[in-house]
Backbone as numpy.savetxt, mean C-alpha at the origin, in Angstrom:
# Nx Ny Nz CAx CAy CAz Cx Cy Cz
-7.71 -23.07 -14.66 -8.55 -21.89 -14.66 -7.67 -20.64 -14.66
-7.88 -19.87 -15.23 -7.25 -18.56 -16.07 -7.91 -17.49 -15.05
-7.83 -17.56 -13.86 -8.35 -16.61 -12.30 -7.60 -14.88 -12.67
-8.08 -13.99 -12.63 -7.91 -12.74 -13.34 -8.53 -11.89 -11.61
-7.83 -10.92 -11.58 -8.19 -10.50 -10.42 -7.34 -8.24 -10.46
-7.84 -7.68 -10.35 -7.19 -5.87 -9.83 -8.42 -5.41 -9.02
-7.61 -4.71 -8.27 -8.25 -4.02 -7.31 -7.46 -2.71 -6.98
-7.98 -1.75 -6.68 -7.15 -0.78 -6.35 -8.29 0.14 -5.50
-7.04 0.20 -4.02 -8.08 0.97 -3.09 -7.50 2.01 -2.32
-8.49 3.02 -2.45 -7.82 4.39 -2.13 -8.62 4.30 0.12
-7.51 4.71 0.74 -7.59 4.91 2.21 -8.22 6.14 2.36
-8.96 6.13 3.21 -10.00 7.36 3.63 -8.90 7.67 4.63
-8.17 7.22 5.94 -7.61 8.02 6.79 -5.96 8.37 6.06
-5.98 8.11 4.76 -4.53 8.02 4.31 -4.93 9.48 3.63
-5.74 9.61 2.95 -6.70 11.11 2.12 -6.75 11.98 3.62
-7.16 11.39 4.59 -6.97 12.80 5.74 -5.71 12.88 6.30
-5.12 12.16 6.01 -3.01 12.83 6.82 -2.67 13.41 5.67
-3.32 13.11 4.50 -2.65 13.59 3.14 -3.25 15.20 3.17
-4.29 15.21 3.56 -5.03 16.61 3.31 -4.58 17.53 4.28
-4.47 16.96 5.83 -4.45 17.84 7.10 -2.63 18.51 6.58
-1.72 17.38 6.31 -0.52 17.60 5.98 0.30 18.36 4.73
-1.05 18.25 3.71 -1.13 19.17 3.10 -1.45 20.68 3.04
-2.08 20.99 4.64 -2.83 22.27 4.67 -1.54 22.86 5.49
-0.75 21.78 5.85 0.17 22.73 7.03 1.42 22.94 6.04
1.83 22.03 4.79 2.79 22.23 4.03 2.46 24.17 3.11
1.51 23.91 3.14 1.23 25.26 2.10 1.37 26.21 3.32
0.85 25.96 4.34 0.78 27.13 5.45 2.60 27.80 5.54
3.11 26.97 6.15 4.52 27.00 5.71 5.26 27.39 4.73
5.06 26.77 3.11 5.66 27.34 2.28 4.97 28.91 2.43
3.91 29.42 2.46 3.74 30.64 2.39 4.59 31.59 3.19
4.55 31.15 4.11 5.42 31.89 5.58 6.89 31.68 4.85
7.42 30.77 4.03 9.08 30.61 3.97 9.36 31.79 2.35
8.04 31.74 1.73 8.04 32.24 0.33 8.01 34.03 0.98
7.14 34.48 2.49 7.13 35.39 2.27 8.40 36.52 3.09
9.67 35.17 3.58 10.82 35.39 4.13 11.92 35.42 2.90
11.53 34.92 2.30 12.61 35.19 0.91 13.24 33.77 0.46
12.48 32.72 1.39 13.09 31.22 0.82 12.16 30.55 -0.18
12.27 30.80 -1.46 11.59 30.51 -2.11 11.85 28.89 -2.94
13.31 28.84 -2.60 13.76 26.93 -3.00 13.65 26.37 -2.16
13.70 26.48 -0.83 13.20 25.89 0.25 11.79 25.28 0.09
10.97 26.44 -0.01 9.17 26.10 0.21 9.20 25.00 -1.49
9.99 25.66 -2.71 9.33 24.85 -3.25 10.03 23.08 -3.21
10.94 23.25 -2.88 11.61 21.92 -2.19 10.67 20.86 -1.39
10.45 21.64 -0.02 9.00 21.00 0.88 7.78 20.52 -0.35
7.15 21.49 -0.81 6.50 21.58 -1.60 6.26 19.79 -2.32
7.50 19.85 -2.83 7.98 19.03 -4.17 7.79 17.33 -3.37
8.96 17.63 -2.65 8.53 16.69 -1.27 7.43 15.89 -0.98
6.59 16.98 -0.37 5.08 16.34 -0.35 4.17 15.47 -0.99
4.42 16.75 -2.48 4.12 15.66 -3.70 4.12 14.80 -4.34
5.55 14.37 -4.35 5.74 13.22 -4.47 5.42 12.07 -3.61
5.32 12.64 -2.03 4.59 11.16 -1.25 3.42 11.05 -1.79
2.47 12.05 -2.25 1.10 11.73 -2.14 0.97 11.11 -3.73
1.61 11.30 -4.36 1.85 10.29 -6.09 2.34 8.80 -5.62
3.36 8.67 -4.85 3.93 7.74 -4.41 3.09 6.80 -3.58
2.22 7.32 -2.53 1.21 6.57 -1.36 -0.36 6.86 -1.77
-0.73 7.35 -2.99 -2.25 7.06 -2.73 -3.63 6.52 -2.58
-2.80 5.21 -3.33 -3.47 3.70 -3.39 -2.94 2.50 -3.21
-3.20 2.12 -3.24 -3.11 0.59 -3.15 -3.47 -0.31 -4.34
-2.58 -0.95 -4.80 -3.25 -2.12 -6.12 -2.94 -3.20 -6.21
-3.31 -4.47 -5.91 -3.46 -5.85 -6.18 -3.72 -6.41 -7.29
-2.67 -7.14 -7.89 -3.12 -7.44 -9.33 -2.68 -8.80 -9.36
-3.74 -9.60 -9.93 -2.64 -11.31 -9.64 -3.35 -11.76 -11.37
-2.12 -12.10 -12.34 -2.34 -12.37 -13.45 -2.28 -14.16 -13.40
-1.82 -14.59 -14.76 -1.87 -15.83 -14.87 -0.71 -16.56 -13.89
0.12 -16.16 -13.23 1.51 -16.41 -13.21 2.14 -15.48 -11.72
1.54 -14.59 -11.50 1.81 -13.87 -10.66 0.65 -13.13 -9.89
1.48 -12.68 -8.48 0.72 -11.78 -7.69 1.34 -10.48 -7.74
0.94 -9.53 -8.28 1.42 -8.07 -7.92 1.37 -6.86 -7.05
1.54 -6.03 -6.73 1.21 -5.20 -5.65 1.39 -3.79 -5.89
1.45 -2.87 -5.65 2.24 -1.59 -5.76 1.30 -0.39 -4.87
2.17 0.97 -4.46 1.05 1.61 -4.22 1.73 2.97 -5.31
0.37 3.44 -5.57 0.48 4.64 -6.08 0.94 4.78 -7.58
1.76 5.10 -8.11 1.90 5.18 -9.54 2.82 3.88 -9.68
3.21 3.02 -8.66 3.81 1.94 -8.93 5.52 2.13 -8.90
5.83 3.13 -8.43 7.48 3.08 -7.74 7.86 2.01 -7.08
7.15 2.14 -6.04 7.40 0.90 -4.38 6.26 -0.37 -5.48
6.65 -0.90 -5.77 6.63 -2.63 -6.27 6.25 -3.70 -6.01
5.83 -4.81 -5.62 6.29 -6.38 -5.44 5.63 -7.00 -6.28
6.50 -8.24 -6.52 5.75 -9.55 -7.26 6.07 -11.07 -6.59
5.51 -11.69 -6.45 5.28 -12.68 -6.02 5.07 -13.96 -7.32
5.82 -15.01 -7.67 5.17 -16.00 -8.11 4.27 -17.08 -7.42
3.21 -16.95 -8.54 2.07 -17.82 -7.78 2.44 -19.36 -6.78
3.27 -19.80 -7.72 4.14 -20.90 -7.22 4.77 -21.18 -6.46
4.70 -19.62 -5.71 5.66 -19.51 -4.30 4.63 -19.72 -3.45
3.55 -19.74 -3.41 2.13 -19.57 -2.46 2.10 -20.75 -1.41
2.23 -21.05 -0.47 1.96 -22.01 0.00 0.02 -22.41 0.01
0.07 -21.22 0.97 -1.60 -21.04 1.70 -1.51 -19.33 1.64
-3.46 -19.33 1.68 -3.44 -17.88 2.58 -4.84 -18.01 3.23
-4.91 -17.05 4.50 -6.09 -17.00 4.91 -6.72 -15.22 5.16
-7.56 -15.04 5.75 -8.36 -14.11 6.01 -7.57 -13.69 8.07
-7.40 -12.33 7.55 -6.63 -11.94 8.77 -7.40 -11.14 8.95
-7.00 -10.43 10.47 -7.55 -8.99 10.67 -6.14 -7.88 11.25
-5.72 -7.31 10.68 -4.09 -6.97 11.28 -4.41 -5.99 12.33
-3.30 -6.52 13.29 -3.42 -5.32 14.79 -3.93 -4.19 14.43
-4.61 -3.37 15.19 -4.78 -1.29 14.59 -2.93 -1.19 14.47
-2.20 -1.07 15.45 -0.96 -0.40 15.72 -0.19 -0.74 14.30
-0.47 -1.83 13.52 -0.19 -2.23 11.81 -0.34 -0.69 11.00
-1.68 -0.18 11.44 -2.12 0.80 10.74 -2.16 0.70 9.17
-1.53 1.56 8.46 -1.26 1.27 6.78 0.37 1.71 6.71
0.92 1.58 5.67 2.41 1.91 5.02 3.12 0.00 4.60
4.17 -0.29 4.82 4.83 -0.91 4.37 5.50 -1.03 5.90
5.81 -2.33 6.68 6.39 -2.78 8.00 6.92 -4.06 7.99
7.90 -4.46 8.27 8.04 -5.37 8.70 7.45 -6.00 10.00
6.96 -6.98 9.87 6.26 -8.02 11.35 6.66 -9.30 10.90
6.88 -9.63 12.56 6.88 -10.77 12.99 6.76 -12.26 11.72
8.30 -12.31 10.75 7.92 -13.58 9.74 7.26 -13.00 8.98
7.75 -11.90 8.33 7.21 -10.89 7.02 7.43 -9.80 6.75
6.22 -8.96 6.05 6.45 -7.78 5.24 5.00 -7.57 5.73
4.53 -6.58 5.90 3.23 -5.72 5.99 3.12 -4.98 4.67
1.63 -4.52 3.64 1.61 -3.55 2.76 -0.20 -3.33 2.97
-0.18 -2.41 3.18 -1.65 -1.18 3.41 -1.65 -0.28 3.08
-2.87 0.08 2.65 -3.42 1.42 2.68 -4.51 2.28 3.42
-4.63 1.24 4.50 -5.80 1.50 5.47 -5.58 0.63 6.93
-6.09 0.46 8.09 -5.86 -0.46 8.70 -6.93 -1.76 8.28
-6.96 -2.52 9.13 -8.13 -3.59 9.27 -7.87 -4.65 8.54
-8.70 -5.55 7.49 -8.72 -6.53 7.44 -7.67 -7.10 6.04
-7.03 -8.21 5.97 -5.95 -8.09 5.05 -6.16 -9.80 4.53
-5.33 -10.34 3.78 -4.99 -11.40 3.49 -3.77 -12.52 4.06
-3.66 -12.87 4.60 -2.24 -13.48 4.62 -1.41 -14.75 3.66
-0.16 -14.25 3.11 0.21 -15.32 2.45 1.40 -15.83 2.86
1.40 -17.20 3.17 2.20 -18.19 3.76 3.17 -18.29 2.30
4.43 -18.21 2.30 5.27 -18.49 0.84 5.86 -19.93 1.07
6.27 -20.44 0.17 6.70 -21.85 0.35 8.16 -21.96 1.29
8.80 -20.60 1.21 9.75 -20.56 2.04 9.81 -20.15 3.39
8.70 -20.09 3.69 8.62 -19.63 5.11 7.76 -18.44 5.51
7.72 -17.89 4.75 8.31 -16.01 5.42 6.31 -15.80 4.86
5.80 -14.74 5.72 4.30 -14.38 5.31 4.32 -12.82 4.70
3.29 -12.92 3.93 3.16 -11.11 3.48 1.81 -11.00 3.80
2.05 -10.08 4.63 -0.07 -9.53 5.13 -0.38 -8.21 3.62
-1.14 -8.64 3.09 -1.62 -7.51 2.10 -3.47 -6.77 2.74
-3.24 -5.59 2.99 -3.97 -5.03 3.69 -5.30 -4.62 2.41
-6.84 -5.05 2.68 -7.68 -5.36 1.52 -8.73 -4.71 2.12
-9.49 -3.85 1.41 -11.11 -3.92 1.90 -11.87 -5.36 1.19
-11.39 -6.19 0.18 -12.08 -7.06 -0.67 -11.30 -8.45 0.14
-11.09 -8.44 1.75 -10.36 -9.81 1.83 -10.65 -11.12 1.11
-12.16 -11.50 1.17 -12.50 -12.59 0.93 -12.59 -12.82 -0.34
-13.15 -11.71 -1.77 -12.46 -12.03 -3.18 -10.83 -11.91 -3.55
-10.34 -11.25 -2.48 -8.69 -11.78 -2.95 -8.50 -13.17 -2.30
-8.69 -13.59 -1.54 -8.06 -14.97 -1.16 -8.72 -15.75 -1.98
-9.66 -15.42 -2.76 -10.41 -16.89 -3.27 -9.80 -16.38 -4.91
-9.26 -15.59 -5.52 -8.58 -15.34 -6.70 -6.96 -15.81 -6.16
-6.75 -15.42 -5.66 -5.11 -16.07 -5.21 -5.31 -17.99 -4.89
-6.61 -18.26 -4.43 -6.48 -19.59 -4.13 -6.50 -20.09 -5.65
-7.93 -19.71 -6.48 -8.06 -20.47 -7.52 -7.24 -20.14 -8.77
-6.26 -19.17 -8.83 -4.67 -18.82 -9.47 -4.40 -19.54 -9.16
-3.70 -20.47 -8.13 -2.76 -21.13 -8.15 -3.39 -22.10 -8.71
C-alpha cells in the first residue's frame, strides 16, 4: 500500500511569542533608529525575521520510502527511513516539552505546540516524539507506510 500522508500545523501559542516578541522588537528598533543606530535595529530586526520564517510551522510528510519533518520554510530538516521504524504509539508529551526541538530522555523532541505527539521507536534504539494535533492519522499513515 502506497500510504501518502502532509500535514502542516501552525501553533497558536508559537503566533503569540511570535507576535508579543514582535511588538517589543519594533518598540526597540524605534527607540535604537531614533538614537542614531540604525544597523543595529535593522540587524535585531533581520534577526527576528528570520526566526519567525524559520519556526512557523510544523510539517510532516511521510512519502513512499520516507518520513519527513521540517519547520518553517524547511532549513531545520529531518528524514527518517521508513525501514528504520521499529513501532510508534500515541503519546502525550510533558507541558515542560512545550514546542521547539529538545533533546529527552532516548531521543529528539520536534513541536510546534505542546500536547499530544507520536512516538517513534527506530530500530536502533533511540525515539523521536513528533509533536501533532492529527496524532492518531499520523500513526496509522506511518504504521500502514511501513
Amino acid at each position: 500500500m502506497n500510504a501518502k500522508y502532509k500535514h502542516t500545523q501552525f501553533g497558536a501559542w508559537m503566533f503569540a511569542v511570535f507576535l508579543a516578541s514582535g511588538i517589543l522588537i519594533v518598540s526597540i528598533a524605534l527607540e535604537m533608529i531614533a538614537e542614531g543606530r540604525l544597523g543595529s535595529a535593522i540587524f535585531m530586526t533581520c534577526f527576528y525575521l528570520l526566526g519567525v520564517v524559520l519556526f512557523y510551522s510544523f510539517t510532516i510528510e511521510i512519502s513512499k520510502r520516507k518520513l519527513k519533518f521540517w519547520f518553517g520554510i524547511g532549513v531545520v530538516r529531518k528524514s527518517v527511513l521508513l525501514s528504520e521504524i521499529e513501532s510508534t504509539q500515541e503519546v502525550v508529551n510533558p507541558w515542560y516539552y512545550f514546542w521547539g526541538i529538545k533533546s529527552i530522555p532516548g531521543g529528539w523532541f520536534y513541536a510546534i505546540a505542546p500536547g499530544p505527539a507520536v512516538e517513534i521507536l527506530l530500530k536502533n534504539g533511540k525515539i523521536i516524539h513528533l509533536g501533532t494535533d492529527q496524532p492518531e492519522l499520523l500513526k496509522q499513515a506511518i504504521d500502514s507506510a511501513k
